[in-house]
KOLROTOR-732063 format. One record per residue (C-alpha): x, y, z. Coordinates in steps of 0.1 Angstrom, whole numbers, plus 5000, padded with zeros to 4 digits. Each point is the difference from the previous one (the first is absolute). Layout:
% residues N
XYZ/...
This chain:
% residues 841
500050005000/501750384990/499950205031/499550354993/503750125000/500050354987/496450114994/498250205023/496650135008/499750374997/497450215001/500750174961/497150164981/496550115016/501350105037/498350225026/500950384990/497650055032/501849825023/501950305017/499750384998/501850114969/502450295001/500050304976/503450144993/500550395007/499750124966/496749844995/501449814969/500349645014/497749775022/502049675018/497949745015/500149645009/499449724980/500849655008/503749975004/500950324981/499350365002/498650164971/500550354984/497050154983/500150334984/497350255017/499250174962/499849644975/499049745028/502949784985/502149825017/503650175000/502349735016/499449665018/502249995031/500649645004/502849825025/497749945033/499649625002/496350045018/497350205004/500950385004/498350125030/500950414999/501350244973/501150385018/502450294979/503150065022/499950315016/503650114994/499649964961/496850014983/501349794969/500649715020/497549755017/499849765029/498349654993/499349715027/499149664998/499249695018/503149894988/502050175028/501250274979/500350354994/500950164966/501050354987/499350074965/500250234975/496749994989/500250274969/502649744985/498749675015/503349935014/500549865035/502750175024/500149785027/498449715019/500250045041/499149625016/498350045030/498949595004/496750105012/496549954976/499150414999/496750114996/500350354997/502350304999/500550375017/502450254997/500350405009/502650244989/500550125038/501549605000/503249994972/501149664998/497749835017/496649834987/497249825024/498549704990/497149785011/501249615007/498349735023/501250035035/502649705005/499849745030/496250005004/498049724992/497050214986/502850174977/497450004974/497950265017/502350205018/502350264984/502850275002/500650304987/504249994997/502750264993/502549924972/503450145000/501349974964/503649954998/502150244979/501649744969/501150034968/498749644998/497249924979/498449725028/500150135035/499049875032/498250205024/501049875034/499350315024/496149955009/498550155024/496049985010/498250275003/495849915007/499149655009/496449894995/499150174971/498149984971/501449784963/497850284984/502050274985/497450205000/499749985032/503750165009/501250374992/502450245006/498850325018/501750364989/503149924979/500549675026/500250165034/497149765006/498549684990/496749905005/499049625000/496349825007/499349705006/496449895008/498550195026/503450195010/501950284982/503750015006/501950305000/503750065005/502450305002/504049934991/501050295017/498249945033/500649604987/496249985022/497349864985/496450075011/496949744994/496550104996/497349764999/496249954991/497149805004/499049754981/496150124994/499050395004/496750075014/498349964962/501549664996/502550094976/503449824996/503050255016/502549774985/503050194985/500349934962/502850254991/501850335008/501250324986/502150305013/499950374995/503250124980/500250335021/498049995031/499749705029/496649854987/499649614993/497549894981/498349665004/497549814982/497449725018/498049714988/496650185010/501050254971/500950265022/503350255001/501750095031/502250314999/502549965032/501750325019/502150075024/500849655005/503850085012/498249965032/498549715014/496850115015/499450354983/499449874962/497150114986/498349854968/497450124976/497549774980/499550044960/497149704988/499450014961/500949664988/497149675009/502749785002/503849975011/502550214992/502849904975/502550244998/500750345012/502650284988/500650335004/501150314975/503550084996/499050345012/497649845029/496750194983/498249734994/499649635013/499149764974/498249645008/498349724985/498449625006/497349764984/497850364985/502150004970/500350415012/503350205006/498650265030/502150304997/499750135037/500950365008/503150065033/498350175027/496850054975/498649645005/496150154989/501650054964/500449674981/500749924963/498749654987/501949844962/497049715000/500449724978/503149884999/498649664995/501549725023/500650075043/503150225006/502749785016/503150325002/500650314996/503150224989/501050334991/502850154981/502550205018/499050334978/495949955011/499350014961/498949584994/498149815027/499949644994/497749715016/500349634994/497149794998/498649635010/499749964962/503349974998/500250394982/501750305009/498550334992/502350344994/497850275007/501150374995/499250205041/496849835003/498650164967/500049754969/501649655000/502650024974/501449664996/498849675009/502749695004/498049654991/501449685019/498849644994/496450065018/499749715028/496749915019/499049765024/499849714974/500449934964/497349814984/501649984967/503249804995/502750184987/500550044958/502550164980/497850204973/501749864965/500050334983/501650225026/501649725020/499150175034/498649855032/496050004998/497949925035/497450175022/500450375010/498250245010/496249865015/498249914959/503650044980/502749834986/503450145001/502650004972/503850005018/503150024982/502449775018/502850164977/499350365013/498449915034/497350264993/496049954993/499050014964/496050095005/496949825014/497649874979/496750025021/498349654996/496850095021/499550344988/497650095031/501250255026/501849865029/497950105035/502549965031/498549845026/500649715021/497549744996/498350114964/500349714978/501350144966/501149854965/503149845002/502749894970/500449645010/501349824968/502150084971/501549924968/502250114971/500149784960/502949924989/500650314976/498650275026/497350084982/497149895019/499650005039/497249845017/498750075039/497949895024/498450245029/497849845023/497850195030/498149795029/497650155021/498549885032/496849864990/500450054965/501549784970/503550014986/500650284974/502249884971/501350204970/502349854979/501850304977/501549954969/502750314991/501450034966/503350204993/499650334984/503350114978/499050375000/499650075038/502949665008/497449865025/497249815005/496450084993/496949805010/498849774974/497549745017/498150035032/498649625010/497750065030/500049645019/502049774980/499349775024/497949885027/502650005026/503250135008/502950014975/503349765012/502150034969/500150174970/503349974967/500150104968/501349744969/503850114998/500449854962/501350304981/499249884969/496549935005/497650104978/497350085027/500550205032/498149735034/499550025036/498849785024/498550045031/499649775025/497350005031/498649875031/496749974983/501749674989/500250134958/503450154982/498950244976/501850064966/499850344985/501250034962/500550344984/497750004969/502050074971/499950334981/498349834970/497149895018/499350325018/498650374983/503350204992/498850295021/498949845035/503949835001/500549705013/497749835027/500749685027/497449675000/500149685019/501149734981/499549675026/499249985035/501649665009/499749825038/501149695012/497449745024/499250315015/503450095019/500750295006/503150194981/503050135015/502350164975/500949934964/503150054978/500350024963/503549784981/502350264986/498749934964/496650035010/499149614988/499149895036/498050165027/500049805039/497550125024/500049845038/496649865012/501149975039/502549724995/499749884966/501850174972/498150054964/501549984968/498150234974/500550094961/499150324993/499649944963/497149755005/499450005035/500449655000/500949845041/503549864987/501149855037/499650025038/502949995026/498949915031/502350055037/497249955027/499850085029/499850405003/499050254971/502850124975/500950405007/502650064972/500049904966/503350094975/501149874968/503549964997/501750234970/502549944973/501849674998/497449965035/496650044984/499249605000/499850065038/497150155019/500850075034/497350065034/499749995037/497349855026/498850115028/502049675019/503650234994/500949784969/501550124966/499349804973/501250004962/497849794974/501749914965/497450064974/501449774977/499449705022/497350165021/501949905033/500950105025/503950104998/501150095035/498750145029/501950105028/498350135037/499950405011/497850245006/500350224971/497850305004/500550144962/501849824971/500450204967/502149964969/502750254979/498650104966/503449994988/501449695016/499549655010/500350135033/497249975024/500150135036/498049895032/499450245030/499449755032/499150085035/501749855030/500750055037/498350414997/502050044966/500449934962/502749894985/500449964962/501049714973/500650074967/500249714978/499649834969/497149734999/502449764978/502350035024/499949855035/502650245015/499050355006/502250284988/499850185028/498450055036/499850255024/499149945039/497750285014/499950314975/497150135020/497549985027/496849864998/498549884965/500550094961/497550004982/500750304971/502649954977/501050044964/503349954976/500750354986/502049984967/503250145000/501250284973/503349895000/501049615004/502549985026/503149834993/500349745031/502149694999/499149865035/498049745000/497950135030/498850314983/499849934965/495950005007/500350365004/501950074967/497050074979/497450095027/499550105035/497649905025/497850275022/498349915029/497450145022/500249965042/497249965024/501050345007/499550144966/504050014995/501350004964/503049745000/502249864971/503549814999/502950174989/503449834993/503550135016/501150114961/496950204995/500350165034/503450114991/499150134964/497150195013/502750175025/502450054975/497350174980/498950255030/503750084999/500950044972/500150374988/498250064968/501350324993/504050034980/501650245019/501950194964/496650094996/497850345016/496649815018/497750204984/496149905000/500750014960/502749715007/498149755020/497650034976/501449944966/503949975010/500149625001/497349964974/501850184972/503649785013/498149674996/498550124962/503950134992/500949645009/503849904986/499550014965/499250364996/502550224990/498650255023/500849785032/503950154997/499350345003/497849965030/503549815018/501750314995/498050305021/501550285014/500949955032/498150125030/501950345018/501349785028/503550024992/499950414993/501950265019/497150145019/498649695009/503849835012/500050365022/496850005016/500649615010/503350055011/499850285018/499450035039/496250135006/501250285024/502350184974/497149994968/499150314991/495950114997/497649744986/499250314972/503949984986/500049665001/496949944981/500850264975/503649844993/498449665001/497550094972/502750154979/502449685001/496749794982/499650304974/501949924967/501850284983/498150154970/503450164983/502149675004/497749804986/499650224974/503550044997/500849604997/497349974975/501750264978/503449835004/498049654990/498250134968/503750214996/502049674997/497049794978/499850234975/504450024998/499849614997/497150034979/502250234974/502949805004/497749654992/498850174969/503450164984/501749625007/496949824981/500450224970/503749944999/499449675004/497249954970/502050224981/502949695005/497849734992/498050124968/502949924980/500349665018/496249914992/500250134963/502749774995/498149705018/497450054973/501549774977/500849685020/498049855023/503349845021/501050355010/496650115013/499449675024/504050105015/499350365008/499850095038/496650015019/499050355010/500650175032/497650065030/499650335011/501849875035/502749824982/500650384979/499850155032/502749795019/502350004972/499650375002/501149995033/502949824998/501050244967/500150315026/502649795024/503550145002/502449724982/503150205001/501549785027/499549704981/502350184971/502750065030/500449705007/500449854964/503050284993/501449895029/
């Protein structure tokens, strides 16, 4: 069995952006956030993503600008690290080890040097509740991996929230809750006071602390409850003389709190999908930005006060320009509670397609990690509220080409019949998405278990079948263009509704050519030929119901592959109609690579899934992987890969042509990398884009290495682009400016002016040189034309003669080049005299 040696689990495309508050650099143009185990960089104007900050080995937990210089950034991780970056290049500075998982980080710029961290307080058996707020003295190294070794703790007993931990004026104070409690504590007096609350207030609302926020300027701390209400804390450097006053807008807890640069205005948000813009010391005087569509998770604000930005539980983050307009909106891979779909690639596009928003699908790029567009499948408006049973997206499916997708959206009332639609969507060239063809109002009598499309590409008809509890499968045909009026377009039918003693169907699964079609009736497998609907065979494995169905593909496709309900896997040869092999495991899904024989099977064991990929003519897996998550899979899909990777190993050569996504029970995107792809995606991040001979301009990045890969090696043009003037680097002004102390240099306005005047070129020198030049061509010019008469006068007489025999006229000398004239005029014009010295004496 092939261990898993080099391949990992990482979380790669699809990540929380929501998962901590993001951070907005000071000049507004750049937005860093968490996602998975890298820290993106998002521009604030295009909503693209600018770099991909990737080394952390886990789950980043906490992204913060460094206070001393606001072009470099902090990241932490549960990977015990700390890393500095460079985020406007995407280059990583240095990694500090701390050894500790982190879950979030702090800093102040009254603290140089030092960061504070959240980690899990050490040496307590409830470890996993309890944490520390710690102090992290970061040694001074020219090293690029450091160890921090000076820690120090600051607050015990505090919240793993980051929200819930701030810095209070510049980081004299910090303020920390924690439950019921609110922590704060002074580093000069190095006293911390602790002021506490009750669990219900008279009107039965929760006083549980959900976060904090300081004032910038004055001693004010902020703090939001679960009853919805805001508590604004003062005078609270004393134990018993605080005072606190009570702001109550939001129904529900509050998320996140944050105040203005300036302190003006105190910003919060929670499950209302409203940013309340709350006025200092004029609390009567509110401003509402409604509609923001999903529950605010975080707030930030830019160091200038000019973008405001909220993250969202739809996995979204909203720019929004002081409270007024929102001017950007950044799209993750939308997550809810549950996907009812499985997962498909969309042919066309070759993005990730499941559930989304409540009604949608959602189109993701796995390529650009960023949403495409929804396509709303219900088109009914969404009403949120907890316990209103609503049209849900519970099955879909792509054809082979793309062109046709077909969805099933089921409601069920208490008291009332299951609703079924079944949708039919066609692909429309001109708007490149799709567009409702056919609406089938109850299919069937009963709820929907499976639903595929025929995958033969060649085919001359498009089918779908559709299988039920109602104890049919359903086949719908797409009429052909012939048999239908010109102008109403193509239309759906059923073509056979086909059952089997009355069992009821599981799932079904067409062959890759589209010749066979096997649908499960509890535990007996049905052959089926589409082209006749003729009952070609039955496979029988009592005694629990079959829940997968695969045909094998490629050299594979004899072999149909399934799994029962009594954890066995079993592979049928269609040739022989037996049973092949069947080995015991509890294989929660089992699906196959379009591209490969290779098949792969998710099972569940001991709280977690581990995964065998394998061949099913081959009794040894390829490879197997002990525990790559918690709980159960039961989402995932083989992605096709742009570019076939090149791997000789034996125990990733099933990743060379696709790769495998995977959903968690916790709604976690996962694939499996290899060690070689992890290092060319790093060498990538490095790797500077930009040649340094050349000014980066905008112009440049845009069409600099497009016009060098047209020029390519044949052109003659190619040359001249090798030879550019070189940059003023090595000029006298420059060499005096570098070399000279700072102390001695005279005003910035003589410098600039003599700095400017070493790039100018001189207009009379160059006008001089090009004199000289057309001088000296039109001298050689006379003297070419004076030696070719001379010469032609010389050989008339030659060629007259030649007339006569034709001997003489084949012996006569080739002609001359104009570069062979040219040299031999050269060497005319040499001095020879000493040549005639030498020979006298």
């Amino acid at each position: 069995m092939v261990e898993h040696g080099d391949i990992r689990v990482v979380h790669r495309g699809g990540s929380k952006i929501n998962f901590r508050k993001p951070v907005i650099t000071n000049d507004s143009r750049f937005l860093l956030c968490a996602s998975g185990e890298c820290v993106k960089v998002f521009s604030t104007s295009t909503e693209e993503c600018i770099h991909d900050l990737r080394g952390h080995t886990d789950l980043v937990t906490g992204v913060l600008i460094k206070p001393s210089n606001h072009l470099q950034a902090y990241s932490c991780s549960a990977d015990g690290t700390v890393r500095l970056w460079d985020f406007t290049d995407g280059i990583l500075i240095k990694t500090y080890v701390i050894g500790y998982p982190i879950f979030s980080i702090h800093a102040s710029p009254h603290h140089e040097g030092v960061i504070f961290i959240v980690t899990p307080m050490l040496g307590d058996k409830r470890s996993g509740e309890l944490f520390q707020l710690v102090a992290v003295h970061l040694p001074q190294s020219g090293d690029q991996l450091v160890e921090a070794r000076e820690l120090s703790a600051v607050l015990t007993d505090i919240s793993s929230n980051p929200a819930a931990t701030v810095f209070g004026r510049g980081g004299e104070y910090i303020a920390s809750a924690n439950g019921l409690q609110l922590n704060v504590y002074f580093f000069k007096k190095q006293k911390a006071y602790r002021f506490s609350l009750k669990e219900d207030n008279k009107k039965g609302g929760k006083n549980t602390f959900t976060c904090v926020a300081c004032h910038p300027n004055d001693d004010c701390i902020a703090t939001g409850h679960e009853d919805g209400k805001i508590r604004l804390w003062r005078n609270f450097n004393h134990k018993k003389e605080y005072t606190y006053s009570t702001l109550h807008w939001h129904h529900s807890a509050v998320s996140s709190l944050s105040f203005t640069p300036e302190g003006t205005n105190l910003l919060s948000g929670g499950i209302e999908s409203v940013l309340v813009q709350w006025r200092y010391n004029q609390e009567n005087q509110r401003d509402f930005l409604p509609r923001l569509g999903a529950a605010i998770t975080h707030i930030a604000v830019s160091p200038d006060g000019a973008l405001y930005c909220t993250s969202h539980s739809d996995n979204k983050i909203t720019i929004i320009q002081s409270c007024v307009k929102v001017s950007a909106v950044i799209q993750g891979l939308v997550k809810g509670e549950s996907v009812g779909t499985d997962l498909m690639i969309d042919p066309r596009s070759k993005s990730l397609v499941l559930n989304g928003k409540p009604g949608h699908l959602q189109f993701y790029s796995l390529q650009r990690d960023k949403l495409l567009y929804n396509l709303d499948i219900v088109q009914q408006e969404y009403i949120h509220e907890s316990g209103l049973q609503q049209f849900e997206v519970v099955k879909a499916a792509f054809d082979a080409s793309g062109n046709w997708l077909a969805t099933v959206e089921e409601r069920k009332q208490k008291g009332a019949e299951l609703e079924l639609n079944l949708k039919l969507w066609a692909f429309d060239e001109q708007t490149q998405s799709f567009v409702l063809n056919t609406t089938i109002s109850a299919p069937h009598e009963a709820q929907i278990t499976g639903m595929c499309f025929s995958h033969a590409a060649d085919s001359q008809t498009t089918m779908l079948v559709s299988t039920s509890k109602d104890g049919h499968f359903k086949a719908w045909q797409l009429a052909a263009q012939s048999q239908t009026d010109a102008d109403e377009g193509p239309s759906w039918s059923c073509d056979f509704v086909g059952a089997y003693h009355g069992l009821v169907p599981e799932c079904c699964s067409f062959s890759a050519d589209g010749s066979l079609l096997a649908v499960s009736f509890q535990e007996v497998v049905t052959v089926w030929s589409p082209a006749s609907w003729e009952l070609l065979t039955t496979l029988s494995q009592p005694p629990k119901a079959i829940r997968n169905l695969c045909f094998g593909r490629l050299s594979c496709s004899k072999y149909l592959l399934g799994t029962t309900g009594s954890n066995l896997l079993c592979c049928w040869n269609l040739l022989t109609c037996s049973l092949e092999w069947s080995t015991s495991m509890d294989v929660s899904l089992l699906l196959a690579d379009p591209l490969s024989e290779n098949m792969a099977a998710f099972c569940c064991q001991a709280g977690c899934t581990d995964l065998f990929v394998f061949k099913p003519s081959e009794p040894r897996p390829l490879f197997s992987q002990k525990a790559v998550c918690s709980g159960t899979v039961t989402r995932a899909v083989f992605a096709p890969r742009e570019e076939m990777l090149e791997s000789c190993e034996e125990s990733s050569q099933w990743l060379n042509r696709s790769q495998l996504y995977f959903l968690t029970q916790y709604m976690d995107l996962m694939t499996f990398t290899t060690k070689t792809e992890e290092e060319r995606l790093m060498a990538s991040s490095k790797q500077l884009v930009i040649d340094d001979s050349v000014a980066m301009t905008p112009f440049y990045l845009l069409l600099g290495k497009h016009r060098q890969q047209q020029q390519g090696g044949d052109d003659p043009r190619s040359g001249e682009s090798a030879e550019r003037t070189p940059l003023p680097q090595g000029s006298d002004a420059v060499r005096e400016l570098l070399q000279t102390p700072a102390h001695v240099l005279p005003s910035t306005s003589f410098l600039c002016s003599m700095f400017v005047q070493s790039l100018l070129i001189s207009v009379t020198d160059s006008r001089e040189e090009s004199k000289q030049a057309e001088e000296e061509m039109e001298s050689e010019k006379e003297e070419e034309d004076s030696e070719e008469e001379m010469e032609s006068s010389r050989i008339r007489p030659e060629q007259q003669a030649a007339v006569g025999g034709g001997e003489a006229s084949e012996a006569a000398a080739p002609a001359l080049t104009k570069a062979q004239v040219r040299e031999l005029r050269r060497v005319k014009k040499l001095d020879h005299s000493w040549l005639a010295g030498l020979l006298d004496s």
